[in-house]
C-alpha positions as MATLAB code, in Angstrom:
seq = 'XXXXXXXXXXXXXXXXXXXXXXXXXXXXXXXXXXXXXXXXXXXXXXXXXXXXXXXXXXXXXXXXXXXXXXXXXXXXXXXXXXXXXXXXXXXXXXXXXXXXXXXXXXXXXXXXXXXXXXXXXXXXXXXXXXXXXXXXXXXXXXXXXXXXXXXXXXXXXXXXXXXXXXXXXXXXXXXXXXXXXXXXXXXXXXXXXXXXXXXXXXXXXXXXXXXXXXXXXXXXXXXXXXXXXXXXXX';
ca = [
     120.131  -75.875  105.218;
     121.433  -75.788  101.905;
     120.615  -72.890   98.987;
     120.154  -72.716   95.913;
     119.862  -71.062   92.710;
     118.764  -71.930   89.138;
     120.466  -70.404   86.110;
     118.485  -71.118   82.672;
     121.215  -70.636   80.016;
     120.183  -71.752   76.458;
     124.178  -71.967   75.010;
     125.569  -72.553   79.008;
     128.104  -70.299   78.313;
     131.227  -70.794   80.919;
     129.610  -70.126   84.412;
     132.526  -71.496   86.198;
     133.198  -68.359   87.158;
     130.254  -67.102   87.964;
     128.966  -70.838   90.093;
     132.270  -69.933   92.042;
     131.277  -66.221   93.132;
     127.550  -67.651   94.398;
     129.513  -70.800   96.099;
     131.786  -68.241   98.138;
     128.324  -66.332   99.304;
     127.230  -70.061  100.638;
     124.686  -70.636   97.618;
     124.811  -73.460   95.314;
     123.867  -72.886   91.825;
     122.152  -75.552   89.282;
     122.224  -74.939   85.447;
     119.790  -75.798   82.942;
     119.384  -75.158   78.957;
     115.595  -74.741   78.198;
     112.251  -73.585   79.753;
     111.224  -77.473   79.780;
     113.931  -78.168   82.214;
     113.621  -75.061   84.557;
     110.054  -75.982   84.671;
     110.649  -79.840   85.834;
     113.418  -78.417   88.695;
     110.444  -75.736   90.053;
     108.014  -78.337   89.867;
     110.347  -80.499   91.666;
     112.174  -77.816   93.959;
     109.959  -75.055   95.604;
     112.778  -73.356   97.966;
     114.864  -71.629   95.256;
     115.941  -68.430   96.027;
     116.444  -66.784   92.379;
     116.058  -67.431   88.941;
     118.463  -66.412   86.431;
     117.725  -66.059   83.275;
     120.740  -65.194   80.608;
     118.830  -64.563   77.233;
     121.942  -64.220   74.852;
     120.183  -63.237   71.967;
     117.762  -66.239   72.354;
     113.387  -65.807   73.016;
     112.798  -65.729   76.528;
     109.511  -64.515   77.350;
     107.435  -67.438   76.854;
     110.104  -69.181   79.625;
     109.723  -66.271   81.412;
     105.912  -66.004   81.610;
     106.189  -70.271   82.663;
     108.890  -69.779   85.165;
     106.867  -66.737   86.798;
     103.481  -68.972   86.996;
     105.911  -71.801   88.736;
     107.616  -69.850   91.801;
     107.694  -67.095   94.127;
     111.511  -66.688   93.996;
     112.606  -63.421   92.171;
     114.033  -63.452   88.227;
     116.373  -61.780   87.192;
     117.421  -61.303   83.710;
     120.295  -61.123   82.400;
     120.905  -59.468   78.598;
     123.795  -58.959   76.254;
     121.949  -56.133   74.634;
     120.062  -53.835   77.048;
     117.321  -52.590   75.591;
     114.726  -50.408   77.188;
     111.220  -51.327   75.334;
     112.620  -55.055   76.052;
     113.265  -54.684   79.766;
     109.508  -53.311   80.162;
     108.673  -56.323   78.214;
     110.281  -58.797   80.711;
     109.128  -56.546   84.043;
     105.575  -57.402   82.192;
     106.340  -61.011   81.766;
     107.476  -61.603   85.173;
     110.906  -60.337   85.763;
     111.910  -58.730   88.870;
     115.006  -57.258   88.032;
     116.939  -56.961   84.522;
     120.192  -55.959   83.764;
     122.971  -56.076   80.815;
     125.204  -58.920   80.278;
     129.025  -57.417   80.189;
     132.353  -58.895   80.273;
     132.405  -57.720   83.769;
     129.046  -59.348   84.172;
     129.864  -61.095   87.594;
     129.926  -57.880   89.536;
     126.680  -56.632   88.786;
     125.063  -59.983   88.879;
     126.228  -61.419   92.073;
     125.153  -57.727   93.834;
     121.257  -57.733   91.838;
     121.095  -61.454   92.757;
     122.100  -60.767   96.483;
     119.813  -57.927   96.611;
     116.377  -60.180   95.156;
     117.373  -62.964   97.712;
     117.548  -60.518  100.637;
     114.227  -58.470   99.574;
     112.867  -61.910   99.247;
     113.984  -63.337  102.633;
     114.986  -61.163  104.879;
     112.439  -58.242  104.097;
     109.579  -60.466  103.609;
     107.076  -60.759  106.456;
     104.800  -63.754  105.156;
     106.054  -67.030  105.473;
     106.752  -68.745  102.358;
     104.473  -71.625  101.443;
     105.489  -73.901   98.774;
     103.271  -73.888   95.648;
     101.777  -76.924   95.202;
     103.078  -77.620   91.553;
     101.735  -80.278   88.822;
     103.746  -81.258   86.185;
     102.454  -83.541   82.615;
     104.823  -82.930   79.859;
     103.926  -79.631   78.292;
     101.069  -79.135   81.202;
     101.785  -77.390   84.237;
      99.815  -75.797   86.708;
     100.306  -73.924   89.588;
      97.534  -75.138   92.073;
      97.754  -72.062   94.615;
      98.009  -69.197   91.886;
      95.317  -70.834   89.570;
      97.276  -70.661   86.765;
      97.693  -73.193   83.960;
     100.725  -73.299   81.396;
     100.784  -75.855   78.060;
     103.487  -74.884   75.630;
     105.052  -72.364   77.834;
     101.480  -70.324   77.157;
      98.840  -69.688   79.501;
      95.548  -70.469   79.598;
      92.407  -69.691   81.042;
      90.305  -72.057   83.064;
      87.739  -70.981   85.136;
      86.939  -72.498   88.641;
      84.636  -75.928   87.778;
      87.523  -76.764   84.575;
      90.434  -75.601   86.690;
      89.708  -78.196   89.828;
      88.409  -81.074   87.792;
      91.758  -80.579   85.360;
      93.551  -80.364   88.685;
      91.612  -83.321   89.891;
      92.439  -85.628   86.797;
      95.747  -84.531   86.444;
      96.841  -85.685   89.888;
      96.187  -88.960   89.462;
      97.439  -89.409   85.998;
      95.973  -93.256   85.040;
      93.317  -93.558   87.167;
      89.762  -93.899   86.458;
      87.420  -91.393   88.085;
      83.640  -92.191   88.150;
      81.224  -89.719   87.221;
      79.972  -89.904   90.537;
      83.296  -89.296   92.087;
      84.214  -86.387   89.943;
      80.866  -84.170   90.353;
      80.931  -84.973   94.295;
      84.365  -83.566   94.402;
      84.302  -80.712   92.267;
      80.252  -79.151   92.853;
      80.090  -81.050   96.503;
      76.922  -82.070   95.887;
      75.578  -85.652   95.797;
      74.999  -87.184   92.420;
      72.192  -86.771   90.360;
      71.587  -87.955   86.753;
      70.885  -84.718   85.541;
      73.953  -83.974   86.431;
      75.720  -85.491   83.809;
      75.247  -82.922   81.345;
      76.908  -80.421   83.152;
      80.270  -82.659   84.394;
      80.280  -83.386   80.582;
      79.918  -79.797   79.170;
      82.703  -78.923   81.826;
      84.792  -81.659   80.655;
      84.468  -81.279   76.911;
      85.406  -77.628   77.225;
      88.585  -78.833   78.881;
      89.753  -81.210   76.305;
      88.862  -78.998   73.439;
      91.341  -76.445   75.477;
      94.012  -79.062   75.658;
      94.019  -80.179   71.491;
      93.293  -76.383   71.022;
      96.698  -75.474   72.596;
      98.446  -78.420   70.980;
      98.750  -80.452   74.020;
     100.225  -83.644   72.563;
     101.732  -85.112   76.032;
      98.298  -86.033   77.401;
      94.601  -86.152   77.244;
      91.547  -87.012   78.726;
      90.037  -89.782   78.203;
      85.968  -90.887   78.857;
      85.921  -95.117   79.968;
      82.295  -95.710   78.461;
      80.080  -96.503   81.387;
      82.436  -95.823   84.567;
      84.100  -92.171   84.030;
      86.961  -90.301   83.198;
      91.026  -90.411   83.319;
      93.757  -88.301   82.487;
      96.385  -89.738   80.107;
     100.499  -88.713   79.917;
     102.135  -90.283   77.143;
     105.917  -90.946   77.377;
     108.031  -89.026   76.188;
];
């Protein structure tokens, strides 16, 4: 079975070096340059072992805080500047491990990475269950840790708007009746009466979404018949 890695590098700085070192410890490594493309390869790739993250000078926490929501795997960061109050930041955020970025980087990298995988693997007595990941542009959300990311920031959604955005968001195009969506979300059979309370639940869902400047999809009511969610291309 192959392994793998995922390094998010903003500049990708030469890694031959470094891909090389992991290759010759049997574990491939794949490279991306923003938070929006590490977020598309966890959503799309559950079995990663580690995250790197090399912040060269560059914002990372809001990645950091996305990539944490997305996977189990441990992060480790990687800094040119160590910095003390900033390493307490990133433990907050999400990080497992951080350590400074040297010219003799590869060393001290390869040996933290080694150690995450192995406390992850080898020391870990729960079998690891994929997370069940959707991904809409600038929406994800992490179905088994209840957690929802738009613009690399989180967001709160209680149980009733978390499963009916989870619902929607599934099935991005299609139309769900009003009948469909209560009887899946309460359990109940329909009533008319209900329909204030679906609607309540999801107008305080949309306002959420244009409150957070979620451009890359909406939700949309088909007069008469229900509700869908939208993605537009991007």
């Amino acid at each position: 079975m192959e392994r793998w890695i995922l390094i998010l590098c903003h500049d990708r700085p030469k890694l031959a070096d470094l891909q090389g070192e992991w290759q010759k410890k049997g574990i491939s490594v794949r490279i991306v340059s923003g938070a929006g493309e590490a977020s598309s390869e966890l959503s799309g790739n559950t079995e990663y072992l580690l995250v790197i993250i090399f912040s060269d000078g560059k914002e990372y926490l809001s990645s950091l805080k996305i990539i944490r929501g997305l996977t189990k795997a441990p992060v480790l960061v990687v800094d040119r500047q160590y910095d003390s109050t900033e390493k307490t930041a990133a433990v907050k955020a999400g990080a497992d491990e951080y350590i400074k970025w040297t010219d003799s980087y590869l060393e001290e990298n390869i040996a933290s990475g080694l150690a995450l995988i192995r406390r992850y693997t080898e020391l870990n007595q729960t079998k690891h269950q994929p997370s069940s990941i959707i991904s809409r542009g600038t929406l994800f959300i992490n179905v088994n840790y209840h957690k929802v990311f738009i613009n690399s920031q989180e967001m709160e959604f209680p149980r009733y708007e978390f499963n009916l955005l989870c619902l929607l968001a599934s099935s991005p195009g299609r139309v769900f009746t009003n009948e469909q969506l209560y009887r899946d979300i309460w359990g109940d059979d329909y009533l008319r009466d209900a329909d204030n309370g679906l609607h309540s639940c999801l107008n305080r869902i949309r306002r959420k979404l244009e409150e957070a400047g979620c451009t890359s999809c909406r939700i949309e009511n088909i007069r008469g018949v229900g509700y869908r969610f939208v993605q537009d291309d991007t």
